[in-house]
matplotlib code that plots the C-alpha trace (Angstrom):
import matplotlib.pyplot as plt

x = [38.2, 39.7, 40.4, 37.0, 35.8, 35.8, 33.8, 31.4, 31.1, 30.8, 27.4, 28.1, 30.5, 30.4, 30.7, 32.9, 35.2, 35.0, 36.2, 38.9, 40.6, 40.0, 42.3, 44.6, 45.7, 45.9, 42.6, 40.3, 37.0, 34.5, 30.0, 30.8, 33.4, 31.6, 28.5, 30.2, 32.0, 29.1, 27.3, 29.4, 31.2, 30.3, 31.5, 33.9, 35.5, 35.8, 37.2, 39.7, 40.8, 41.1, 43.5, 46.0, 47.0, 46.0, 48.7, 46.8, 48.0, 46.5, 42.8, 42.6, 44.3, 40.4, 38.8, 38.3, 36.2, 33.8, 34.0, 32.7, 30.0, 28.7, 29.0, 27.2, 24.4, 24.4, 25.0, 23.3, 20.6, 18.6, 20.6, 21.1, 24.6, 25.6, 26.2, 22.2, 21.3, 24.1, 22.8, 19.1, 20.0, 21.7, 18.5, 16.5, 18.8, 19.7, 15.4, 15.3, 17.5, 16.4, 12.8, 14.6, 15.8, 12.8, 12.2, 8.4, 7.7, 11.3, 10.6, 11.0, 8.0, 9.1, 12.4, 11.2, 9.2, 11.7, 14.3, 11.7, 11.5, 15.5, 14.9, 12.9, 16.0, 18.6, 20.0, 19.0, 20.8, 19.1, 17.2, 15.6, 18.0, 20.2, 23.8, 26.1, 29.0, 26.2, 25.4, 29.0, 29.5, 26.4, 27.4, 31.4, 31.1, 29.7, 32.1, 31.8, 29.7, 27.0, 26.9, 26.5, 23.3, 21.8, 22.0, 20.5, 17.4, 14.8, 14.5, 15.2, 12.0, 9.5, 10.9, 10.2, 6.4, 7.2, 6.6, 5.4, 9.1, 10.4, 8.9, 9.7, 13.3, 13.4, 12.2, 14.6, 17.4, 16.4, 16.0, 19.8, 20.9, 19.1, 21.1, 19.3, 15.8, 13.4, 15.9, 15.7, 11.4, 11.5, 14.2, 10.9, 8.2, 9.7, 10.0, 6.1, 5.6, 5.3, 8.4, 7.3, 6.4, 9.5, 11.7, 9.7, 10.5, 14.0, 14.3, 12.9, 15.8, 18.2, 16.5, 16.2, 19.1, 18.1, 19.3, 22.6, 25.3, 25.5, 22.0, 21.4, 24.4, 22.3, 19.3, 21.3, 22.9, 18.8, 17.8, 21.0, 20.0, 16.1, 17.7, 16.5, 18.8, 17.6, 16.7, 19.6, 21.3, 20.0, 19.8, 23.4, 25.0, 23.4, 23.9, 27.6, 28.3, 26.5, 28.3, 31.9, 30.5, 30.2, 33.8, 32.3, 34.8, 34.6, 31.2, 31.4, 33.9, 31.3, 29.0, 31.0, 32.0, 27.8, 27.6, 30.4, 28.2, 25.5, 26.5, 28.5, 25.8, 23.4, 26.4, 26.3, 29.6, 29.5, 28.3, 31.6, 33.9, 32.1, 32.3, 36.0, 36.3, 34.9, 36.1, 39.9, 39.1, 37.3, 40.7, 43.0, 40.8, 41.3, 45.4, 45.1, 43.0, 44.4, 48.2, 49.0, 45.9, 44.5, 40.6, 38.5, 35.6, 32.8]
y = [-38.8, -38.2, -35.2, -35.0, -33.6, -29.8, -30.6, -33.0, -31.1, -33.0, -34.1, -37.5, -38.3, -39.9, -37.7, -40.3, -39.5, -35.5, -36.0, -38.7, -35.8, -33.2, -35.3, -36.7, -32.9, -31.6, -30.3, -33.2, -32.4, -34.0, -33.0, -32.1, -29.6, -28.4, -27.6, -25.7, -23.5, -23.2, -21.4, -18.5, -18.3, -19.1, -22.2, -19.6, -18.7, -22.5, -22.9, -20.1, -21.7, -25.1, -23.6, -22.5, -26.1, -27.3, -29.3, -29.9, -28.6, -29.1, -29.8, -30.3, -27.0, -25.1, -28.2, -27.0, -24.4, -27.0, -29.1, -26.4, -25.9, -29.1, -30.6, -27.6, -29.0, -31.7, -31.1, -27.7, -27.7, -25.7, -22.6, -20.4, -20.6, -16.9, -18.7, -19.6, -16.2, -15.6, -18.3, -16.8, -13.2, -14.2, -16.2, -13.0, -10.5, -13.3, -13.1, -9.5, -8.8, -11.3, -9.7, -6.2, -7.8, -8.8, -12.5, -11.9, -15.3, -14.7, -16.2, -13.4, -14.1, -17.3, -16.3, -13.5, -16.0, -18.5, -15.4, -14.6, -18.4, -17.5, -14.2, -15.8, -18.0, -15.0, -15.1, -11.2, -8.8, -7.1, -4.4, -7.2, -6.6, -8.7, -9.8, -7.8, -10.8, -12.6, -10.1, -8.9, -12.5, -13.4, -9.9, -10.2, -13.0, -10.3, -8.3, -4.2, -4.9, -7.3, -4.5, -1.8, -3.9, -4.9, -0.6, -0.1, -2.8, -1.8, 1.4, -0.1, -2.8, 0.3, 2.3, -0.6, -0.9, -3.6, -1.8, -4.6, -6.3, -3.0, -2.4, -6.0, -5.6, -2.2, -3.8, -6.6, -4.4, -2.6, -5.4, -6.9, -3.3, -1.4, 1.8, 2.0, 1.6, 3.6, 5.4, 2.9, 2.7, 6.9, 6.1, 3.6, 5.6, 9.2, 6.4, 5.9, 9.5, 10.2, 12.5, 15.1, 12.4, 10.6, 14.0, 14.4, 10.6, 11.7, 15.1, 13.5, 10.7, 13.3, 15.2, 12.4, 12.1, 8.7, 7.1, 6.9, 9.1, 6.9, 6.9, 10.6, 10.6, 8.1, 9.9, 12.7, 10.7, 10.1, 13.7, 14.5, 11.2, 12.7, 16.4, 17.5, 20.0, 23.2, 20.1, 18.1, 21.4, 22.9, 19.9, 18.9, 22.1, 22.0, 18.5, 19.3, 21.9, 19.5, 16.7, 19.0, 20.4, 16.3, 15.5, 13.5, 15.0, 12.2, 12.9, 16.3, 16.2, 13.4, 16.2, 18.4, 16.6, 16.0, 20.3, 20.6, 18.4, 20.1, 23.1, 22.8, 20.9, 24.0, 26.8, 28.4, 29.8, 31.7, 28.5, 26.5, 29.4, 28.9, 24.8, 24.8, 26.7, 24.7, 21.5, 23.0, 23.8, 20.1, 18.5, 20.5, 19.3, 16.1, 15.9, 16.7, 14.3, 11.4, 12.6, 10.6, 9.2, 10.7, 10.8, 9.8, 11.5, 8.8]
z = [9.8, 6.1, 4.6, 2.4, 5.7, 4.2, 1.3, 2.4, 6.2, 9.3, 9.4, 8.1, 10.4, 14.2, 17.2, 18.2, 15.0, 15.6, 19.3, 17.6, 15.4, 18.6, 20.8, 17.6, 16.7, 20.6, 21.7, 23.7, 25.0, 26.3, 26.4, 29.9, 29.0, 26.1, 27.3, 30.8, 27.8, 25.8, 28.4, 27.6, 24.4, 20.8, 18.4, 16.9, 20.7, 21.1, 18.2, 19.4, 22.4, 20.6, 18.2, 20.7, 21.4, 17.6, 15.8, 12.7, 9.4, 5.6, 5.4, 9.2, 10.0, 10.6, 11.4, 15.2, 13.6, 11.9, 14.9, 17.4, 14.7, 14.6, 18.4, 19.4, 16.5, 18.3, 22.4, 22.7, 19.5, 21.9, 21.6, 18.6, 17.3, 15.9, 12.4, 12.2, 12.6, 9.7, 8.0, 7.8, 6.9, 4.1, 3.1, 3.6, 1.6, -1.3, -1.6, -1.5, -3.7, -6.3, -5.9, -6.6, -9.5, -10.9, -9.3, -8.6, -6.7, -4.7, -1.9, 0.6, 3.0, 3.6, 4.3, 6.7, 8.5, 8.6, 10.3, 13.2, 14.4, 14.4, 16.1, 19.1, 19.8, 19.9, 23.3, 25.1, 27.8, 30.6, 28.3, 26.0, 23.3, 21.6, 23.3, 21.6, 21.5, 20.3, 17.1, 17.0, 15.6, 14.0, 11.8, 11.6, 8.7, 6.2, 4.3, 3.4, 0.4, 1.9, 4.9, 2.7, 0.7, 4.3, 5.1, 1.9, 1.9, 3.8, 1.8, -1.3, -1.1, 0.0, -3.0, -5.5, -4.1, -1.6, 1.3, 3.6, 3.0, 3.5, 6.7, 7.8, 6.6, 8.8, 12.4, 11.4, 11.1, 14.5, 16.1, 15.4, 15.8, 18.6, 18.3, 15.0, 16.7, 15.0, 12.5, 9.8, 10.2, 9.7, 6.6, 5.2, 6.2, 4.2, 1.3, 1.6, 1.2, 4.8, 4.7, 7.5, 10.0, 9.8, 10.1, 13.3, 14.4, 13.9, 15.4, 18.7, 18.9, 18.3, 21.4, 23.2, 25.7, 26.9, 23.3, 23.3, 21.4, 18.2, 18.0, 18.1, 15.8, 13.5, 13.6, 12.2, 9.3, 8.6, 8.4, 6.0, 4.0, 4.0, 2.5, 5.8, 6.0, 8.1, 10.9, 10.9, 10.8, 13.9, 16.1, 15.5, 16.7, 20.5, 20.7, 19.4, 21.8, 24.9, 23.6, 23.8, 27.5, 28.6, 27.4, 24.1, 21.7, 19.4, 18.9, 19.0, 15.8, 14.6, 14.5, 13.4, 9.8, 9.5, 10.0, 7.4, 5.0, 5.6, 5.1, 1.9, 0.6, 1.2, 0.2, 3.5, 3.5, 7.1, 8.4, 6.9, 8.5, 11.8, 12.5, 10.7, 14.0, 16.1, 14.0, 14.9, 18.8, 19.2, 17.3, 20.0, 23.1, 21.7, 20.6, 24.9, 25.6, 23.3, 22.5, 19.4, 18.5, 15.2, 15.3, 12.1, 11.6, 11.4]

ax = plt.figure().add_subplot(projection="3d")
ax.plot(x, y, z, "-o")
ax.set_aspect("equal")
plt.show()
């Protein structure tokens, strides 16, 4: 194994040499092992435990990360690595936004078929939705600005007139992130002009007390982003106070900071005087709960 490893990548090289530099630097495995881990952790979690007992410095000091990478290529190709499914969003959001940028044969449908051949290999929980380790990687590898653009997509394509990508982009999204299921579709279909409809989508998540906190939360953040006010307005508040009567203060505050928004945003000065109350009695209850630890409003 030399050290042009990192530039050239591993594929060129023997499975005998990748074991070779495993066992040289401190970490020997064998297919048997591999696969009995791979069961249950991820190349990068391999990787992990590899580098607890890794002696390799200079080009070879990440080389347990390519390794895991490429001997699960190679000894489980059946199962989705979280990097593929990396690998293929990136290919999806680099064609989206060259079409937003005026690329008319970007090749965006390709891509989008290419991703669901991915998506069918995604490993599921119990509830048919993505494993959250699973996605938890897959999504860790993108940085604040490529989040903020993969937020942002699905409404940006049905706003430029692609409303098909748009709508793909949105089940997409839903699908990696199920707390989001059905909040980024109402987000596309007020874009299409169907603006009443998709306040009604999310005034019934919000009411919904099956979906979980951070969805109803969500489905807030929607109804602010639609100027939805008066809705998001008087659907927050008595989940608020429900959320504060089940011991959910964080969500409560949560709240909280959306009904400040909102309520600036519309000038309703009684209405600020009334949740800085309740924004001060929800951040006492919680100093008792969690002494010492600060809560952020999210």
């Amino acid at each position: 194994m030399d050290k042009a490893w990192q530039t050239k990548g591993l594929q060129g090289y023997s499975t005998e040499a990748i074991l070779g530099t495993l066992g040289h630097y401190g970490a020997p495995i064998t297919e048997a092992d591999f696969r009995t881990l791979s069961e249950t952790v991820w190349p990068a979690d391999i990787a992990q435990q590899w580098g607890a007992k890794w002696k390799g410095t200079g080009p070879f000091k990440i080389f347990p990360f390519g390794a895991a990478e490429e001997l699960w290529r190679r000894w489980v190709p059946d199962r989705l690595a979280p990097r593929d499914l990396s690998e293929s969003l990136v290919e999806v959001m680099k064609s989206a936004v060259a079409l937003l940028g005026g690329t008319q044969d970007a090749p965006l449908g390709a891509a989008f078929e290419r991703m669901n051949a991915v998506r069918q290999k995604v490993p599921l929980d119990e509830k048919g939705q993505p494993k959250l380790p699973f996605i938890e990687r897959a999504l860790g590898v993108f940085n604040e600005k490529i989040a903020e653009t993969f937020d942002s997509l699905a409404e940006s394509l049905t706003k430029a007139g692609h409303a098909q990508h748009g709508e793909a982009f949105a089940d997409l999204e839903e699908f990696l992130l199920p707390e989001r299921k059905g909040i980024a579709s109402a987000i596309v279909r007020a874009t299409k002009g169907e603006r009443e409809p998709a306040i009604a989508d999310l005034e019934r998540i919000i009411q919904d007390p099956a979906r979980t906190p951070l969805s109803r939360l969500l489905s807030v953040d929607g109804l602010i982003h639609l100027g939805a006010y008066p809705q998001a307005a008087s659907h927050a508040r008595p989940v608020m106070l429900q959320a504060e009567k089940d011991g959910d203060i964080h969500l409560a505050i949560d709240l909280c900071s959306r009904l400040e928004h909102i309520y600036k945003a519309t000038g309703d000065r009684a209405a600020q005087i009334e949740v800085a109350r309740d924004l001060e009695r929800l951040s006492a209850l919680h100093d008792q709960v969690h002494p010492g630890h600060g809560h952020r409003h999210g």
